[in-house]
N, C-alpha and C positions, 0 to 999 in steps of 0.2 A: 703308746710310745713308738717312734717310726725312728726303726734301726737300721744302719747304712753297711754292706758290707764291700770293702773295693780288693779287687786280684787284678793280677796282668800286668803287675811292674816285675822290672829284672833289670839284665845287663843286656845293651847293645852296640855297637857303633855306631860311630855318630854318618848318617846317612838313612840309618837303618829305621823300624817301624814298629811300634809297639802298641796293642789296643787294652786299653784300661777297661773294667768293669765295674758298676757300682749297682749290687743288688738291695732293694730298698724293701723293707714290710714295716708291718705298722699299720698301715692306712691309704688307704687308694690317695692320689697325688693329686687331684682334678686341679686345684688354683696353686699348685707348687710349683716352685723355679726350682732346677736340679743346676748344681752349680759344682765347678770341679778351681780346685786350686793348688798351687803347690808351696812348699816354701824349702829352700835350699838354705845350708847352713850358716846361720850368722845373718840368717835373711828373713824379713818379712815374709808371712804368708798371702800368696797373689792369686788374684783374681787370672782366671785360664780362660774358662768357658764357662756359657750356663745356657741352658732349655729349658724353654715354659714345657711343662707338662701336657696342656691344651694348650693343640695348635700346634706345636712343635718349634717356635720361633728360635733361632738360636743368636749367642752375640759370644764374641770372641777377645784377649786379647789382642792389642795390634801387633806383639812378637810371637805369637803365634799364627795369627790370620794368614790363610790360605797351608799353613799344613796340618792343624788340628782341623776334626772335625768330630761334633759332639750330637748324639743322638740319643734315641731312648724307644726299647722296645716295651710298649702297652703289656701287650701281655703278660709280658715275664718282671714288668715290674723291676726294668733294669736301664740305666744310663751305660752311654760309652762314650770313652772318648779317644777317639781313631787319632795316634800321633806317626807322622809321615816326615822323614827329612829329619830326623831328629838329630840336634847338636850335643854338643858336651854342654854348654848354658843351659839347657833342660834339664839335667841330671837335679833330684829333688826327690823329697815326699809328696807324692800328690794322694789329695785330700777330695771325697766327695760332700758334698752337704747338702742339704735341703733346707729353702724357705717358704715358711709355711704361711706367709703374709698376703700371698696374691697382689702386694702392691708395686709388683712390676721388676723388672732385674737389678738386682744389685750390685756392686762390685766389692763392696767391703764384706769380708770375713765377719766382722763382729755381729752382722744384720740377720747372719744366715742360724737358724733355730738346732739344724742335727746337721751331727758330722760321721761320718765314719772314721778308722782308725789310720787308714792313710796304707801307700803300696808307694816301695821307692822304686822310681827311674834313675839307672845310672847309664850315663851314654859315654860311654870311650873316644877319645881320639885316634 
């Protein structure tokens, strides 16, 4: 069973930078997408970011691209996702997940196998 665990949400202003964590066990990741999303109240849960495990490829989305930026250290068996510029339209639960399919990134929530319990960003004006 591959358990997700995320820290590193809080309160910032909105300019400001906050880096998320999502520490994964379970089972080594080698054909898994790590995929991070959020959903704000009354709101759908949204596709943010995700990284192939192998290889490192990342995809974004377009109201995020150029100030998120998502990675994942091998070793420690941990994703992150670096937020930069952050507005008050950020402020959410953001969610890590994993899919365990190997069949390429996805952007819907439904497709992705394990989640973690979620870390909220709230961003001030």
């Amino acid at each position: 069973q591959v358990q997700l665990v995320e820290s590193g949400g809080g309160l910032v202003q909105a300019g400001g930078s906050l880096r998320l964590s999502c520490v994964v066990s379970g089972r080594t990741l080698d054909n898994y997408v790590m995929g991070w999303f959020r959903q704000a109240p009354r709101k759908e849960r949204a596709f943010v970011a995700a990284i192939r495990w192998s290889g490192g490829s990342t995809y974004y989305a377009d109201d995020v691209k150029g100030r998120f930026t998502i990675s994942r250290d091998n070793a420690k068996n941990t994703v992150y996702l670096q937020m930069n510029s952050l507005k008050p339209e950020d402020t959410a639960g953001y969610y890590c997940a994993a899919d365990r399919s190997g069949a390429g990134v996805k952007t819907s929530p439904r497709l992705y196998d394990y989640w973690g319990q979620g870390t909220q960003v709230t961003v001030s004006s």
